[in-house]
C-alpha positions in Angstrom: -258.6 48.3 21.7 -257.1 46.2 19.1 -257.3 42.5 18.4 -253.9 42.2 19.7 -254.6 44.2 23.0 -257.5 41.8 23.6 -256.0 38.5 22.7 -253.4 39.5 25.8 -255.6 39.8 27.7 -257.8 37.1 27.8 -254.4 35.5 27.6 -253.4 36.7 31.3 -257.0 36.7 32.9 -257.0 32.6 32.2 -254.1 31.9 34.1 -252.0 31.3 30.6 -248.6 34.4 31.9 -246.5 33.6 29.0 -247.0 33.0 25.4 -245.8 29.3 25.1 -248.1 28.1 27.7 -250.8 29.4 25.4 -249.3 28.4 22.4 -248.8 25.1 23.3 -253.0 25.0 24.5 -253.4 25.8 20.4 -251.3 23.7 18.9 -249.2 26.8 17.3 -245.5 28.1 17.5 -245.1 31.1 19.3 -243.5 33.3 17.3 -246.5 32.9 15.6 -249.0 34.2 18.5 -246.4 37.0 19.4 -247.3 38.1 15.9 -250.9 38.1 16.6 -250.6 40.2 19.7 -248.0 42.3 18.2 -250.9 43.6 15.5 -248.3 42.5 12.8 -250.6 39.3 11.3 -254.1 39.4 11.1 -255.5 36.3 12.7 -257.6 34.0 10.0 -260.8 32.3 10.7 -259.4 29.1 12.2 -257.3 31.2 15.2 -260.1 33.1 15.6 -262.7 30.4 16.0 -260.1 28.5 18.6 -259.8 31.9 20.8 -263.4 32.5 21.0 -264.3 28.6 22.0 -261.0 28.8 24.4 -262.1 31.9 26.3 -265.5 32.1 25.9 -266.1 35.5 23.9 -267.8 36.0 20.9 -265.6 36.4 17.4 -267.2 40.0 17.1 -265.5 40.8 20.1 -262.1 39.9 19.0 -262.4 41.9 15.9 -263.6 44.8 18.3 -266.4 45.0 16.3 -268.3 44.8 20.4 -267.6 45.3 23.6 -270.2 42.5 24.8 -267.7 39.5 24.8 -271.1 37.4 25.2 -271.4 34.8 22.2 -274.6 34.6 20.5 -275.1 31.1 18.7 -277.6 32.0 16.0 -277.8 28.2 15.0 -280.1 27.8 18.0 -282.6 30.5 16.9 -285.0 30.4 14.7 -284.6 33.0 11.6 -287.8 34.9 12.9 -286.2 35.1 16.8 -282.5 36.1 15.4 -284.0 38.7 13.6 -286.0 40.1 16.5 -282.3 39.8 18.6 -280.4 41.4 15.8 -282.9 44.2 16.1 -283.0 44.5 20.0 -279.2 44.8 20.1 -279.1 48.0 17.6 -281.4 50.0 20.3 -279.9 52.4 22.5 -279.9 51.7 26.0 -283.4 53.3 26.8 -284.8 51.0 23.8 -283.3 48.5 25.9 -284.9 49.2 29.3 -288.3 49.4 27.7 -288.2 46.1 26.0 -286.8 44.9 29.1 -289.6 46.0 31.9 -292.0 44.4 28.6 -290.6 41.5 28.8 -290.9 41.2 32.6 -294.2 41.7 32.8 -295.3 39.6 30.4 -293.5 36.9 31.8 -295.0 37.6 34.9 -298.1 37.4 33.4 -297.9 34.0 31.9 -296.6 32.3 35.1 -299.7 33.8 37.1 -301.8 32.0 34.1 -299.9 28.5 34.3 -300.0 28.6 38.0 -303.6 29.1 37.9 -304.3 26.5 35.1 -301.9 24.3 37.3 -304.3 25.0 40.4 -307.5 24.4 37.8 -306.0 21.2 37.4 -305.0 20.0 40.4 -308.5 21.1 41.6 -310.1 18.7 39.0 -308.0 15.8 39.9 -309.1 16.0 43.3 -312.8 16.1 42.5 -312.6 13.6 40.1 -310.0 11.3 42.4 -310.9 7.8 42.1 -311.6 5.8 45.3 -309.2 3.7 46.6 -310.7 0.1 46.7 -310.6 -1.6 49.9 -310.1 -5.2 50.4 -310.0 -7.3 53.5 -306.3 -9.1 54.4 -304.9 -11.2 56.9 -303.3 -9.1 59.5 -300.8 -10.7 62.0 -300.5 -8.0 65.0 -297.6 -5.9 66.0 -295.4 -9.1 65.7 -292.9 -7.9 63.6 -289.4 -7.5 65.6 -291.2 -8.5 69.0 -289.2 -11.2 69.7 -291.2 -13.1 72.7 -291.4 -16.2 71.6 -293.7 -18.2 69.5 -293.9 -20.2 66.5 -295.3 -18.0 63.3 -297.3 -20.9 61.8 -299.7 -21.0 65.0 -299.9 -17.4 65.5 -303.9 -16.4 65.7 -305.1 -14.0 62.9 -307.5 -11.2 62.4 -308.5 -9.3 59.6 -308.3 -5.8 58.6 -309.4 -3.6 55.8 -306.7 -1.6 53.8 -305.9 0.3 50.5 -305.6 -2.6 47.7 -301.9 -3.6 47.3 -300.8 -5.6 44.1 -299.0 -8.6 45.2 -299.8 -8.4 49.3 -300.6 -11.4 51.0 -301.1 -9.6 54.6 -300.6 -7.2 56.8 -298.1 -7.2 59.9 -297.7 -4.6 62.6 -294.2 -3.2 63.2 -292.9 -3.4 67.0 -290.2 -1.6 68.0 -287.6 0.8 66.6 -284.9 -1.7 65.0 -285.8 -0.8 61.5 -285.6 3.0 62.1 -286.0 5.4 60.5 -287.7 3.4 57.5 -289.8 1.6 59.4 -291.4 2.9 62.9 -293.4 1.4 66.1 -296.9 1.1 65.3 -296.8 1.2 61.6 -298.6 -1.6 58.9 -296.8 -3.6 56.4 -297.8 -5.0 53.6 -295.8 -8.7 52.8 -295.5 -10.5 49.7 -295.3 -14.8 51.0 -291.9 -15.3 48.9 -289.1 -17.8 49.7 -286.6 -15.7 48.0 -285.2 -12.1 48.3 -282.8 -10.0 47.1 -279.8 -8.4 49.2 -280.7 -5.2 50.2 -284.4 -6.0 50.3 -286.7 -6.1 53.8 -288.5 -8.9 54.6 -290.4 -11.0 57.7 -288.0 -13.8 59.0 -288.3 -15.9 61.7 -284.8 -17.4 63.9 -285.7 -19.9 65.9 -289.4 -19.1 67.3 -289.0 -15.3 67.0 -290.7 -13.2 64.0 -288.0 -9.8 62.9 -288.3 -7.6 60.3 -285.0 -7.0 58.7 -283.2 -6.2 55.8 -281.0 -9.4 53.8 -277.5 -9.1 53.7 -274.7 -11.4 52.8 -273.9 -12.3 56.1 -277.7 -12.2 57.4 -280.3 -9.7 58.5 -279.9 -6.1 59.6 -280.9 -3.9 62.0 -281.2 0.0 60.2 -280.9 1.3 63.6 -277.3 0.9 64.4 -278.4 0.6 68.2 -279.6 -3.1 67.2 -277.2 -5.6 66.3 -277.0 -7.9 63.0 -278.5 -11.3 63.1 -275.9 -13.7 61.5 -277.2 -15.9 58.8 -277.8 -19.6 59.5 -280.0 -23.2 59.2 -282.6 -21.2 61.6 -283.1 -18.2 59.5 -286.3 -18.9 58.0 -287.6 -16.4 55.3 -291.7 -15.6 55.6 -292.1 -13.0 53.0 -291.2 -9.7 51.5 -292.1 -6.1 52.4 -293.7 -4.0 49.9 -294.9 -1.4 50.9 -296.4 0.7 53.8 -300.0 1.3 54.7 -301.2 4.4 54.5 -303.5 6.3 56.9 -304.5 5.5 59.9 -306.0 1.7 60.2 
């Protein structure tokens, strides 16, 4: 097949039916890539570098010089790993095959090594796994989107041992399902005492003498589960601290 027989068609099977369209894509008259796929001008290095970048096919291809319209960018090789390429494509196909089933088991081979050395390791970090430290907070009960009634200053106190948390002032107990599915019934916050937040962050408020955990909006706290409604913001929204994270494990 000649470079003009090829040059059609890559021309049709990318959509381009007619010779201007294409032309117009490189820039060129078309009288002049009429030429080329009439065989009656050989195409120069420029023309041939814009086909094989346009369609996708390697230069050798073009020239007929392959049938493998795969490019090979030798830039990205090392000398030593081009060379071994250059010699792997000049064995017949059995050459190939054996190189081939070679190369699949070695490779085979090295990922039962690294997935062994990755066990190893993960084995070693769970030997060596520090203790978490403990330390002793405040906890407040499953107050937390109760809502019966009391004000949060005089609520009684207990303490409870949990994993250290950077930055936690207490623990509070989640009640209910408002905060779903982020936060569930039964589950231990840790809270940050702040008087400020970001929108989009969860804290502990109190409205009037009730204690919710919701997240701050612009127009005042929300409920995650869309079976609760909003609280708007006003005067009686009072802000106790920030959520930062969850406790883990049973308590």
């Amino acid at each position: 097949m000649t470079f003009g027989e090829r040059l059609v068609n890559l021309r049709k099977e990318h959509g381009y039916q007619t010779r201007k369209e294409l032309a117009n894509v490189l820039g060129i008259p078309e009288t002049t890539l009429r030429n080329y796929e009439k065989d009656e001008r050989e195409p120069g290095h420029i023309f041939l570098k814009s086909i094989s970048e346009l369609f996708d096919v390697s230069t050798d291809y073009l020239l007929g010089l392959t049938n493998d319209r795969e490019k090979i960018d030798s830039y990205r090789l090392k000398k030593s790993e081009y060379k071994i390429l250059e010699t792997y494509l000049k064995l017949d196909d059995y050459g190939k095959e054996t190189i081939n089933i070679a190369l699949e088991r070695e490779t085979n081979r090295v990922r039962q090594l690294m997935d062994k050395s990755s066990e190893i390791i993960s084995l070693n970090a769970a030997l060596h796994k520090t203790p978490q430290t403990m330390r002793i907070y405040t906890y407040l009960r499953k107050i937390a989107c109760a809502g019966t009634g009391f004000y949060f200053d005089d609520i009684p106190t207990e303490t409870i041992a949990a994993p250290y948390m950077e930055g936690a002032d207490f623990i509070i107990g989640v009640n209910g399902d408002s905060m779903e599915p982020d936060y569930h019934d039964g589950e231990y916050l840790y809270v940050k005492k702040t008087d400020h937040i970001n929108y989009g962050e969860v804290g502990i408020f109190t409205v009037n003498n009730e204690c919710f955990l919701k997240e701050f909006g612009e127009e005042g706290l929300i409920s995650m589960n869309k079976n609760y409604k909003d609280i708007p913001g006003n005067e009686d929204v009072r802000l106790i601290g920030k959520v930062i994270g969850k406790v883990q494990g049973d308590e």
